[in-house]
Jmol script that loads the backbone (N, CA, C; Angstrom):
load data "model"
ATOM      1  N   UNK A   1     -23.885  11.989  -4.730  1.00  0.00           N
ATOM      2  CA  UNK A   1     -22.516  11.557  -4.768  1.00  0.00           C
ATOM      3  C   UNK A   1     -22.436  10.096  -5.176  1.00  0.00           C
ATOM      4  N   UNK A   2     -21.448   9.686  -6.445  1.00  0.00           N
ATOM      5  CA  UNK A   2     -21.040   8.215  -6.594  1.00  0.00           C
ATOM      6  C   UNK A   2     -19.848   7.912  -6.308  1.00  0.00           C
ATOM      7  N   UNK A   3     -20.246   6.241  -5.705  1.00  0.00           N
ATOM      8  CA  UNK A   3     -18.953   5.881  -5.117  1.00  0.00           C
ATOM      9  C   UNK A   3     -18.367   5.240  -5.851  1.00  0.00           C
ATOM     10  N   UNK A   4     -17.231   5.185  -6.563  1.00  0.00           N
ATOM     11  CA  UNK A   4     -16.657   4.222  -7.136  1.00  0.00           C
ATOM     12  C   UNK A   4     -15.455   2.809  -6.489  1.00  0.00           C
ATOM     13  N   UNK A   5     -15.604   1.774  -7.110  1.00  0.00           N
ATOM     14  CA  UNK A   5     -14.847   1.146  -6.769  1.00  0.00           C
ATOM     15  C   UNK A   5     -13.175   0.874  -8.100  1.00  0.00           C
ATOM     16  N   UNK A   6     -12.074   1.046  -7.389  1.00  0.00           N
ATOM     17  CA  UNK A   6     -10.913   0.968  -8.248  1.00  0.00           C
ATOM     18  C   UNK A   6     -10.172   0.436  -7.635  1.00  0.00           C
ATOM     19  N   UNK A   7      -8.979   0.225  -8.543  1.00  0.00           N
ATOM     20  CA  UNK A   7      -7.628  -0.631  -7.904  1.00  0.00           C
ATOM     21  C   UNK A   7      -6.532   0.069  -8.460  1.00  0.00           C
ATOM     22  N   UNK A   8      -5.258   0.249  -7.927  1.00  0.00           N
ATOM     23  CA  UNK A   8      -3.938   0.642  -8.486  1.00  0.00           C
ATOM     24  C   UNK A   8      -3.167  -0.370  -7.981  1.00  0.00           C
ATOM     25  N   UNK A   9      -1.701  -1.129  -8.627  1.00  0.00           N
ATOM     26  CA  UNK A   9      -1.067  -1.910  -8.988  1.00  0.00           C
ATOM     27  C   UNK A   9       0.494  -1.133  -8.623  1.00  0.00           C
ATOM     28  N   UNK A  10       1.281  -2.472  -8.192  1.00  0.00           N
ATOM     29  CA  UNK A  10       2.553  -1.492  -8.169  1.00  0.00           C
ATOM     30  C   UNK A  10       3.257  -2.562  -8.513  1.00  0.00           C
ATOM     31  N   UNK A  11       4.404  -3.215  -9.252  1.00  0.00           N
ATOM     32  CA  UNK A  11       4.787  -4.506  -9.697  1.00  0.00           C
ATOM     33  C   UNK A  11       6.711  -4.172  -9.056  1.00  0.00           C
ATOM     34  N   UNK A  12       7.418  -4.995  -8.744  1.00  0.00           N
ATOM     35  CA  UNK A  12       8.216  -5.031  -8.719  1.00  0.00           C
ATOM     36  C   UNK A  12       9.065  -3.863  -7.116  1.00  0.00           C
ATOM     37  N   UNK A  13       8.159  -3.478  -6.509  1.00  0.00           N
ATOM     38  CA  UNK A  13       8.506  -2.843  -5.345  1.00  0.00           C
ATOM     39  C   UNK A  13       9.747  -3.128  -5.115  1.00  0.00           C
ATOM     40  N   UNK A  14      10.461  -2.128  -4.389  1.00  0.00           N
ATOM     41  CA  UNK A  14      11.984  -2.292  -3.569  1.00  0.00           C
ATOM     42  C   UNK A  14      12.471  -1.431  -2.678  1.00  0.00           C
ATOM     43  N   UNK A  15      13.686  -1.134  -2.680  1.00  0.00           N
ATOM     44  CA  UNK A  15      13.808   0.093  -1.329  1.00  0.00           C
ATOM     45  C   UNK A  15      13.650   1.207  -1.269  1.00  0.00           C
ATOM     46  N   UNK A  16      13.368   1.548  -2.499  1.00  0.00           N
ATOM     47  CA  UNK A  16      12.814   3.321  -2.565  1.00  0.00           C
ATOM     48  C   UNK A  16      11.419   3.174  -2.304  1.00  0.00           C
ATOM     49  N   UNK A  17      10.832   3.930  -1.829  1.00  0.00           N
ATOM     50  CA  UNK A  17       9.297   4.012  -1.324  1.00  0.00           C
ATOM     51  C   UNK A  17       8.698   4.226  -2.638  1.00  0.00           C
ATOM     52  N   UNK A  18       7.458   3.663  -3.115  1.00  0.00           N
ATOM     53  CA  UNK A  18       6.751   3.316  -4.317  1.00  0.00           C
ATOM     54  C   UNK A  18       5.878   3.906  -3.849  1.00  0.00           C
ATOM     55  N   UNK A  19       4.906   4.602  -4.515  1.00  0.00           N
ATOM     56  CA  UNK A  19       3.777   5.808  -4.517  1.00  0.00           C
ATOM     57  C   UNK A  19       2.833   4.951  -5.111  1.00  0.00           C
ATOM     58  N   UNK A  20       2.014   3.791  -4.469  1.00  0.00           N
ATOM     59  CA  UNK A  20       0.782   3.100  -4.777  1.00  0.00           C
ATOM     60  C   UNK A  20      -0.606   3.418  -4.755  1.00  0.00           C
ATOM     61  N   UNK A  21      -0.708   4.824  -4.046  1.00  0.00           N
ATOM     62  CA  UNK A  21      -1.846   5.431  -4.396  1.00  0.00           C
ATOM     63  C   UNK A  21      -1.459   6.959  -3.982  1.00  0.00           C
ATOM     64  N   UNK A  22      -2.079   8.245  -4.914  1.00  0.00           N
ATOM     65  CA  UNK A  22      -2.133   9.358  -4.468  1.00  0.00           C
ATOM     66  C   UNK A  22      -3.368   9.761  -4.376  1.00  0.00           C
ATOM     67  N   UNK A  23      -4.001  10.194  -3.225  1.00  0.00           N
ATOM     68  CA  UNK A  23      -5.465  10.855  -3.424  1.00  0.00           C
ATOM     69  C   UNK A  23      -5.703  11.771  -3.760  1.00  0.00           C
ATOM     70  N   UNK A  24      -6.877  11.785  -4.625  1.00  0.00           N
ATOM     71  CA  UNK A  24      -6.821  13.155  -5.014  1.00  0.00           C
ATOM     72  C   UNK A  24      -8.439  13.725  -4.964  1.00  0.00           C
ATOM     73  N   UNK A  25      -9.159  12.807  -4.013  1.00  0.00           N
ATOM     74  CA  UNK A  25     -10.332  12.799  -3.124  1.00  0.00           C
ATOM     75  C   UNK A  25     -10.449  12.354  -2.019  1.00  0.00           C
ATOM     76  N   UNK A  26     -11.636  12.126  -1.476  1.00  0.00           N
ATOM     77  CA  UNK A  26     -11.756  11.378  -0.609  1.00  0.00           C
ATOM     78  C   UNK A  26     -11.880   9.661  -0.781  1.00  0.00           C
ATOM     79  N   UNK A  27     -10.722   9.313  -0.195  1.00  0.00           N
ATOM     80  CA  UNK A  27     -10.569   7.599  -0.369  1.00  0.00           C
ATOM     81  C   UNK A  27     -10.608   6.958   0.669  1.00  0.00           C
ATOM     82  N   UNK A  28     -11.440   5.663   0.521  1.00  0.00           N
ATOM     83  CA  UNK A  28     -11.279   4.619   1.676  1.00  0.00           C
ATOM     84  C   UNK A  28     -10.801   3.575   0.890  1.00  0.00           C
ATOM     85  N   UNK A  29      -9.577   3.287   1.504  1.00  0.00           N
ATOM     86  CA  UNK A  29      -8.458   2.256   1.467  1.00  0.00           C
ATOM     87  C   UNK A  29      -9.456   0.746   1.694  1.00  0.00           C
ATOM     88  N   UNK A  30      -9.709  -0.050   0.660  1.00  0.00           N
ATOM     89  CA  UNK A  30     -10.788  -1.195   1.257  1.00  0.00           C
ATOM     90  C   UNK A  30      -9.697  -2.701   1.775  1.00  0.00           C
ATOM     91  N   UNK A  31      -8.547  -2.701   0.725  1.00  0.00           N
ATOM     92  CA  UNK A  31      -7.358  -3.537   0.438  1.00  0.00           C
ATOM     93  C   UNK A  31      -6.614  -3.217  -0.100  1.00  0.00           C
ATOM     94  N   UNK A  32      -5.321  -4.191   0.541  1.00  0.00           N
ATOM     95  CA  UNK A  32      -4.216  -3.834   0.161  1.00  0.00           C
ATOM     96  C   UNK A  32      -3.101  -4.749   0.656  1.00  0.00           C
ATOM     97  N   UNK A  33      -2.963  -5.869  -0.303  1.00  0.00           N
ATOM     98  CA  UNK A  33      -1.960  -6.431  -0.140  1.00  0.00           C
ATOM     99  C   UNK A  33      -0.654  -6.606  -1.127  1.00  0.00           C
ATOM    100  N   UNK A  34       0.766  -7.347  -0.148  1.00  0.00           N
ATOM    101  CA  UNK A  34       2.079  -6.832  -0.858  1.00  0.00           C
ATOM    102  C   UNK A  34       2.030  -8.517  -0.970  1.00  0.00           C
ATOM    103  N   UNK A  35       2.984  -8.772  -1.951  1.00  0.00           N
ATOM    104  CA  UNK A  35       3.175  -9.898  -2.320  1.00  0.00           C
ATOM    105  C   UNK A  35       4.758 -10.355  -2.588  1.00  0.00           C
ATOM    106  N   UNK A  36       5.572 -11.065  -2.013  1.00  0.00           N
ATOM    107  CA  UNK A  36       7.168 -11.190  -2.151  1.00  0.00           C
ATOM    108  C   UNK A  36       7.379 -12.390  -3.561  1.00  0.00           C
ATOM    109  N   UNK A  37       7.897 -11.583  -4.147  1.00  0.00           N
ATOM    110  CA  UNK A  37       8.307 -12.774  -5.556  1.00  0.00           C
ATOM    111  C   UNK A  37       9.575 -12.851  -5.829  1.00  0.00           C
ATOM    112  N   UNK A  38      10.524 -12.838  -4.562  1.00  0.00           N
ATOM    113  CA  UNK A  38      11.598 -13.343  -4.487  1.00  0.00           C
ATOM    114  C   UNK A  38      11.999 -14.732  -3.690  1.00  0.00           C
ATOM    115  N   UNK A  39      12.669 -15.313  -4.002  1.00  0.00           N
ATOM    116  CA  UNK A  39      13.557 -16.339  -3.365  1.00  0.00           C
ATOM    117  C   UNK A  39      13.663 -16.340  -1.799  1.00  0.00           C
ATOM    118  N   UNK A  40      13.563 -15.010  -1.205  1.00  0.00           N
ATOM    119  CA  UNK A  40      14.069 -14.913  -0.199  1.00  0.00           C
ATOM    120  C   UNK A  40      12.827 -13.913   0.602  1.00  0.00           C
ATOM    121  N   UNK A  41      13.277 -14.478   2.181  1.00  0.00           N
ATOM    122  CA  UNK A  41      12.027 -13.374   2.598  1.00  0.00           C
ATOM    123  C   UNK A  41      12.427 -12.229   2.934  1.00  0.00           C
ATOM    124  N   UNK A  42      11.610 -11.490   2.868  1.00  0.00           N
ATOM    125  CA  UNK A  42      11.585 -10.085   2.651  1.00  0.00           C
ATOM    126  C   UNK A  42      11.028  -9.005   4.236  1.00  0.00           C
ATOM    127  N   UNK A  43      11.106  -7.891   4.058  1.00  0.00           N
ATOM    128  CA  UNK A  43      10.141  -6.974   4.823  1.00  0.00           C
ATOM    129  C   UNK A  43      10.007  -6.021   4.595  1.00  0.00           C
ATOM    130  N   UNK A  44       8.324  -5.527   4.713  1.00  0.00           N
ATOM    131  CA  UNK A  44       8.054  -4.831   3.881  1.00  0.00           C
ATOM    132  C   UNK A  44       7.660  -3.106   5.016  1.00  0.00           C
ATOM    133  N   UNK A  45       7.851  -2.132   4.575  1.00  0.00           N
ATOM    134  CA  UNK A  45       6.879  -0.846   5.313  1.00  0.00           C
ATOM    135  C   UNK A  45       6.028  -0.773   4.350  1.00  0.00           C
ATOM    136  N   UNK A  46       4.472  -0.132   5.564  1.00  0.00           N
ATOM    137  CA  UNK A  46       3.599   0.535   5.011  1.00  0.00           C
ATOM    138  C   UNK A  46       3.491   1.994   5.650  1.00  0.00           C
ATOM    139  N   UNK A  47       3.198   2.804   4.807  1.00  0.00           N
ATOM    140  CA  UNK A  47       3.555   4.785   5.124  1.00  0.00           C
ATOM    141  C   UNK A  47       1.945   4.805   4.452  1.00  0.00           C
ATOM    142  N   UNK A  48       1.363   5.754   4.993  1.00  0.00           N
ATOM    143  CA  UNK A  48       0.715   6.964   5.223  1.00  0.00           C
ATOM    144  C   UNK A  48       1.508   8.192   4.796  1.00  0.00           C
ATOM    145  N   UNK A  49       1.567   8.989   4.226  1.00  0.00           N
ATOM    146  CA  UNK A  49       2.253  10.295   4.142  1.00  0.00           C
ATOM    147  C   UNK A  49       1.102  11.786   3.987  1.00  0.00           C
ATOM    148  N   UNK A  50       1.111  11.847   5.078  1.00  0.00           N
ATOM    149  CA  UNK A  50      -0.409  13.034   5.217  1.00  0.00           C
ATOM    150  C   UNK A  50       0.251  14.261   4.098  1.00  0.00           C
ATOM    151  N   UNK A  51      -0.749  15.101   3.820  1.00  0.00           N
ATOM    152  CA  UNK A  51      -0.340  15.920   2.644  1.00  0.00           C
ATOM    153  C   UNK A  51       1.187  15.894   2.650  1.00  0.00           C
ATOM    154  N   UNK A  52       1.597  14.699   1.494  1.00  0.00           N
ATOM    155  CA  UNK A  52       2.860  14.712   1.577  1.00  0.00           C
ATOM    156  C   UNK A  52       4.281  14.941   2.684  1.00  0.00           C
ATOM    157  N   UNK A  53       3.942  14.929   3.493  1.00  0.00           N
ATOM    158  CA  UNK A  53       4.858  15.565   4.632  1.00  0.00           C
ATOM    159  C   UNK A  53       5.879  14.713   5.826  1.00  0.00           C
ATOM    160  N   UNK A  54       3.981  14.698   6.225  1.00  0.00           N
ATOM    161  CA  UNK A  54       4.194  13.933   7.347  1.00  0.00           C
ATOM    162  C   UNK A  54       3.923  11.802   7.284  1.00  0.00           C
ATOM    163  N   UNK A  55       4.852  11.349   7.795  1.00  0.00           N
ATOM    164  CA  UNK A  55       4.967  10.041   7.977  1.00  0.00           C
ATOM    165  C   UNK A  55       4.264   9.463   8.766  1.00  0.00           C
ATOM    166  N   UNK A  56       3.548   8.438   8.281  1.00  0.00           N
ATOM    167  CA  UNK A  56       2.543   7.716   9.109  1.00  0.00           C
ATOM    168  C   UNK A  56       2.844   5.737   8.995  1.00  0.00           C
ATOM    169  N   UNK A  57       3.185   5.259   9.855  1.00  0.00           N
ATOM    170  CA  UNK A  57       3.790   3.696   9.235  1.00  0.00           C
ATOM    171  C   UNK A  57       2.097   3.289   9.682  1.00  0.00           C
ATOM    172  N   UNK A  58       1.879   2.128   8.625  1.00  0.00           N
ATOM    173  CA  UNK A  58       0.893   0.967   9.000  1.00  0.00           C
ATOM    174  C   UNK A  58       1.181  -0.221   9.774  1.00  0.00           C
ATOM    175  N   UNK A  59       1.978  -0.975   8.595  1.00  0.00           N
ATOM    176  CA  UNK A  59       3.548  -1.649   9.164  1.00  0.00           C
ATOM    177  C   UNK A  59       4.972  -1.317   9.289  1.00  0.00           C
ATOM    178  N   UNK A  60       5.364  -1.509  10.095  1.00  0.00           N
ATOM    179  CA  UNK A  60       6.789  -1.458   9.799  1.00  0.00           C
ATOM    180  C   UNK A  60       8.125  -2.603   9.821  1.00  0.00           C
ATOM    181  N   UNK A  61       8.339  -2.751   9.293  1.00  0.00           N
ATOM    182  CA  UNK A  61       9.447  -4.387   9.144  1.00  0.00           C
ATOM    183  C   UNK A  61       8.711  -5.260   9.393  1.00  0.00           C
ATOM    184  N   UNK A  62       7.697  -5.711   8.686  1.00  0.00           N
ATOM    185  CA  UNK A  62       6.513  -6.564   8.945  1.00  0.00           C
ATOM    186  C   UNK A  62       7.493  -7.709   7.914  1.00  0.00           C
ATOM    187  N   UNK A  63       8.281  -9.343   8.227  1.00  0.00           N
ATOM    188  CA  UNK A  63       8.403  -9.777   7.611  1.00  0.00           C
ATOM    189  C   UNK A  63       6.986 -10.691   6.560  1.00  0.00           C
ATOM    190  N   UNK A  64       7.643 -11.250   5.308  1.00  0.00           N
ATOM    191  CA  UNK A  64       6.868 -11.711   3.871  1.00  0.00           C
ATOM    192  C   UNK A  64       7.916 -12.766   3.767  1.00  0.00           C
ATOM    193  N   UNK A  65       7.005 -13.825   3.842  1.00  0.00           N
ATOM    194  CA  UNK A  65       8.011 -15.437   3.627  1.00  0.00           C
ATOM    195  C   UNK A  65       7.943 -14.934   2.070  1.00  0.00           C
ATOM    196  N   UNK A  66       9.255 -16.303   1.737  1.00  0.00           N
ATOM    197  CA  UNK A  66       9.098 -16.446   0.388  1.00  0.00           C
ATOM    198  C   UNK A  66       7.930 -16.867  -0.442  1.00  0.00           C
ATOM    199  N   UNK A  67       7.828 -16.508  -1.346  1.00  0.00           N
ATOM    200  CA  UNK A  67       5.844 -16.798  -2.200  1.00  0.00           C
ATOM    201  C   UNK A  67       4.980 -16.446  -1.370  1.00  0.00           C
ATOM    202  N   UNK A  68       5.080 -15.657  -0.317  1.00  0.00           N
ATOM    203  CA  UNK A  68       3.818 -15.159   0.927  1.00  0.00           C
ATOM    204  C   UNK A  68       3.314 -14.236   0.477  1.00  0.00           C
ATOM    205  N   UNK A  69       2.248 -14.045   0.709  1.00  0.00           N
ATOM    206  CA  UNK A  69       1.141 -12.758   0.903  1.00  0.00           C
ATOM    207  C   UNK A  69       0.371 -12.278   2.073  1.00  0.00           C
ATOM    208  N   UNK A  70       1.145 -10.779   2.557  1.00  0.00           N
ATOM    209  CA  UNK A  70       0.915  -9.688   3.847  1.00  0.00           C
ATOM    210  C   UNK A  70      -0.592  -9.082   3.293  1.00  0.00           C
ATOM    211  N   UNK A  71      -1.856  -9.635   4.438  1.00  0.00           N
ATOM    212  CA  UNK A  71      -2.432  -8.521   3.403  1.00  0.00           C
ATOM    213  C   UNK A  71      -2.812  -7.683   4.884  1.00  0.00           C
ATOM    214  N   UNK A  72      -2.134  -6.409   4.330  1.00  0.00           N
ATOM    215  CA  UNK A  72      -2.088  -5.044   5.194  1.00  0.00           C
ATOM    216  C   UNK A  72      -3.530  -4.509   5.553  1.00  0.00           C
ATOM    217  N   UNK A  73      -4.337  -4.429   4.810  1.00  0.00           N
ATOM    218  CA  UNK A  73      -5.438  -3.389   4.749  1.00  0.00           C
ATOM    219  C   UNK A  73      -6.062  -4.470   4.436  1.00  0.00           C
ATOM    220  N   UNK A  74      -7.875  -5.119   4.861  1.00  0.00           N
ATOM    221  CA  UNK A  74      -8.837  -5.743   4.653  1.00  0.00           C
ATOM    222  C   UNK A  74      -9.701  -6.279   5.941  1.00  0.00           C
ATOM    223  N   UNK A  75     -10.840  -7.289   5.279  1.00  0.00           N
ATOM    224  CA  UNK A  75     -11.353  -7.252   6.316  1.00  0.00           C
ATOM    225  C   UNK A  75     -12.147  -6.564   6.805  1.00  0.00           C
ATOM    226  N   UNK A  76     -12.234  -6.322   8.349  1.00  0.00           N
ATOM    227  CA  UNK A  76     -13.205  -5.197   8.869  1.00  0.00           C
ATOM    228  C   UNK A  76     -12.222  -3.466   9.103  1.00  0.00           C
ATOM    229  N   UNK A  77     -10.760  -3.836   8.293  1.00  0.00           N
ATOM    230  CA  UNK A  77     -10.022  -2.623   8.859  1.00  0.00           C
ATOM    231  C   UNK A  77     -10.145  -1.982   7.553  1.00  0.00           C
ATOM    232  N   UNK A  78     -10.196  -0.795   7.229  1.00  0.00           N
ATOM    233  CA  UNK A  78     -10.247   0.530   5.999  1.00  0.00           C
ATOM    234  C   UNK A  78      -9.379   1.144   7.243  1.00  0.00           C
ATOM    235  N   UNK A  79      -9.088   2.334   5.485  1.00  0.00           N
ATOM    236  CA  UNK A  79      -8.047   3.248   6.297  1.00  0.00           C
ATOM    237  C   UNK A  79      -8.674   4.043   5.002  1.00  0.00           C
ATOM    238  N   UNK A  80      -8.907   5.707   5.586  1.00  0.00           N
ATOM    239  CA  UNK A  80      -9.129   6.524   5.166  1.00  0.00           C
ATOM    240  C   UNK A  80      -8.050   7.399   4.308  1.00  0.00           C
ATOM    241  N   UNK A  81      -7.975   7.971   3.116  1.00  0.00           N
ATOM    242  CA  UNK A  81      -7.316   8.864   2.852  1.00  0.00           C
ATOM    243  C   UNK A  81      -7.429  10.335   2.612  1.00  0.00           C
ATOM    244  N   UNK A  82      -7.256  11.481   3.117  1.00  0.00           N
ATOM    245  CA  UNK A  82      -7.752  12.929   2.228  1.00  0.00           C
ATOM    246  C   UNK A  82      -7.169  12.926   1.336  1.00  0.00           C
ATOM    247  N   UNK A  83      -7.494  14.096   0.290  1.00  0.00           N
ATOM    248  CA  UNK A  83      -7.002  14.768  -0.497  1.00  0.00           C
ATOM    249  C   UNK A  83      -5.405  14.963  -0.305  1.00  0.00           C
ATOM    250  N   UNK A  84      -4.544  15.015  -1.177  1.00  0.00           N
ATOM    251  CA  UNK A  84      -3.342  14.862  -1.623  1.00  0.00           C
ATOM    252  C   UNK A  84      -2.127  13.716  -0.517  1.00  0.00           C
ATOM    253  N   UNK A  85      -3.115  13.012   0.606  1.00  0.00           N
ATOM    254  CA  UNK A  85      -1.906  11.943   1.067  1.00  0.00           C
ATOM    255  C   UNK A  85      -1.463  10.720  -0.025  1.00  0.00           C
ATOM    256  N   UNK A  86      -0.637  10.352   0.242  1.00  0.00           N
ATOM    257  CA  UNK A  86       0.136   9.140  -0.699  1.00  0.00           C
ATOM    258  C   UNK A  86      -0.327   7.955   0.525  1.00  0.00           C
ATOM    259  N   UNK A  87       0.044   6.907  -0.321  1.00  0.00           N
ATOM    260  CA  UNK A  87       0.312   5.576  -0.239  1.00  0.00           C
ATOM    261  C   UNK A  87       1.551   4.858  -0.257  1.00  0.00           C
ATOM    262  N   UNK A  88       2.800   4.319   0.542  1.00  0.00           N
ATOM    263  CA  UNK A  88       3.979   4.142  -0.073  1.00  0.00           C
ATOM    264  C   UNK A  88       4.163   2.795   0.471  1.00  0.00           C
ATOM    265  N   UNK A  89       4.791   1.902   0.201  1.00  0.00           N
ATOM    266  CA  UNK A  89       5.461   0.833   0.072  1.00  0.00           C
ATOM    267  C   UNK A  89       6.456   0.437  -0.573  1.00  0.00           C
ATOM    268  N   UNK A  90       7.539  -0.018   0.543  1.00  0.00           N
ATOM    269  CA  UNK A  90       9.071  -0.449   0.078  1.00  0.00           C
ATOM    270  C   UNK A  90       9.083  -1.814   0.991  1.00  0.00           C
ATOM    271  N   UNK A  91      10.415  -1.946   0.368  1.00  0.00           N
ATOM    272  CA  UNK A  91      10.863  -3.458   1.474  1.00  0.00           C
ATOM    273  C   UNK A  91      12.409  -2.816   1.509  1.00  0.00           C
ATOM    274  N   UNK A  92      12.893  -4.491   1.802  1.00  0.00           N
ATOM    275  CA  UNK A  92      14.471  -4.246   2.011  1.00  0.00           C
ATOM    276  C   UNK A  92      15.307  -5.271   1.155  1.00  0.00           C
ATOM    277  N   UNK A  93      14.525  -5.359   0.100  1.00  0.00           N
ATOM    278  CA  UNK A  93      15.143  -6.159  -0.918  1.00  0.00           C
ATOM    279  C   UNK A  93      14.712  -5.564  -2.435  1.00  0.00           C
ATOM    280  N   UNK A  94      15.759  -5.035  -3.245  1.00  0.00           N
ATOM    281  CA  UNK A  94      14.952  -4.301  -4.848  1.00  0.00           C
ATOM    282  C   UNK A  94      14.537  -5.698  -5.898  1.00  0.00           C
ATOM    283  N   UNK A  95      13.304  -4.678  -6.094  1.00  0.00           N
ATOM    284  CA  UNK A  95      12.269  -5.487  -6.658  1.00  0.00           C
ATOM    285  C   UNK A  95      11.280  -6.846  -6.438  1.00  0.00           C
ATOM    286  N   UNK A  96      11.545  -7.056  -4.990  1.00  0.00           N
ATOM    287  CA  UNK A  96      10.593  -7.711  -4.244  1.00  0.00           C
ATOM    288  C   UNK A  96       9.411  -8.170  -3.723  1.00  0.00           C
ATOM    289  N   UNK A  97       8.678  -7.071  -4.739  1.00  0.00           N
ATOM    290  CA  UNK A  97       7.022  -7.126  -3.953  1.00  0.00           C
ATOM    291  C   UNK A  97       6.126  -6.381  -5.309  1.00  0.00           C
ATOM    292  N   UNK A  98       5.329  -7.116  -5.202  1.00  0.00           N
ATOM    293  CA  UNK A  98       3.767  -6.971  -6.233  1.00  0.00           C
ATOM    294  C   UNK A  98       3.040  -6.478  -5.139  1.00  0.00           C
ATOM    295  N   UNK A  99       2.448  -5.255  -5.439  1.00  0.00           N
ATOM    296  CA  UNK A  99       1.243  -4.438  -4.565  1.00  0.00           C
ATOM    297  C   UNK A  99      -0.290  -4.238  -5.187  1.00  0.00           C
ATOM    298  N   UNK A 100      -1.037  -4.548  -4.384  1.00  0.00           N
ATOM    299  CA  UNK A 100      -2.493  -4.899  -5.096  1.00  0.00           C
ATOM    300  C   UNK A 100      -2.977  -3.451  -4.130  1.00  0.00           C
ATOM    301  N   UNK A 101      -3.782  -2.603  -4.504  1.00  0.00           N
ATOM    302  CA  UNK A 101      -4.430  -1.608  -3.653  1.00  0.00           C
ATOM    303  C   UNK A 101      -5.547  -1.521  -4.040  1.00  0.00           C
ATOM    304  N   UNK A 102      -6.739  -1.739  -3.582  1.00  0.00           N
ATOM    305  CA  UNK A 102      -8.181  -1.727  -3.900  1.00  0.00           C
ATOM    306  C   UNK A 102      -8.817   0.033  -2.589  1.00  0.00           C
ATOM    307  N   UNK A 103      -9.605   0.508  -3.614  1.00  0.00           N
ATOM    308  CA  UNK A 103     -10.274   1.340  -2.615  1.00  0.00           C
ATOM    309  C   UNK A 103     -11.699   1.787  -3.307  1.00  0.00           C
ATOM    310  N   UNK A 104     -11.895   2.820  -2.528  1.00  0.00           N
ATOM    311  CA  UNK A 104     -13.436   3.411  -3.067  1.00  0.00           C
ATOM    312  C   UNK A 104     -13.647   5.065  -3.257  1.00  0.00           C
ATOM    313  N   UNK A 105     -13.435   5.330  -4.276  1.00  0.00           N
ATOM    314  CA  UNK A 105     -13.549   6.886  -4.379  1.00  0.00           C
ATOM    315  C   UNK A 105     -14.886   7.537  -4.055  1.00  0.00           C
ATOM    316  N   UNK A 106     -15.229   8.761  -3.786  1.00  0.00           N
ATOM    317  CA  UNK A 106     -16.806   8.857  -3.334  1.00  0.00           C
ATOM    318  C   UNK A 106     -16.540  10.314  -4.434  1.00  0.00           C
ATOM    319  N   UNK A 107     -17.317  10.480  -5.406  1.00  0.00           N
ATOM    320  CA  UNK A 107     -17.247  11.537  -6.404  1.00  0.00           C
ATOM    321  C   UNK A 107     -18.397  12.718  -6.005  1.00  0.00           C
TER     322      UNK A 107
END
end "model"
wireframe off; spacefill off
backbone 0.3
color backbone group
């Protein structure tokens, strides 16, 4: 088995929940931070959504100063994903947030 290392990108986040990663293996979440590039501060959720369904928050109304960076996932914390859960991130301001997601696929 190889492990790969990748990243997915989400630019411009807002109040509809943004689909920043879908698995479609086995994934460990390595990082993952949101970034506010508005004027104003922000707050952001982080979801888990187990095979699509079910809701899982990381954060929830976690405020993001202005020019700040939340970083959700790093460190000594991973977060696992199976097969077909999502990744979602919104705030409460449209178009508010740059999302960086780093993980590790195992093939």
């Amino acid at each position: 088995m190889a492990s790969i290392f990748k990243s997915d990108v989400a630019a411009a986040v807002g109040t509809a929940p943004a689909t920043v990663k879908t698995a479609t293996k086995q994934t460990t979440l390595i990082g993952l931070s949101v970034c506010n590039v508005t004027g104003a501060g922000v707050n952001v959720d982080v979801k888990i959504w187990k095979s699509g369904v079910t809701q899982i928050f990381i954060v929830k109304n976690v405020p993001v100063p202005v020019g700040g960076t939340l970083v959700v996932i790093g460190g000594d914390q991973k977060v696992v994903l199976e097969n077909t859960d999502l990744l979602k991130v919104n705030s409460d301001v449209t178009g508010s947030l740059d999302v960086v997601c780093s993980y590790l696929e195992i093939d």
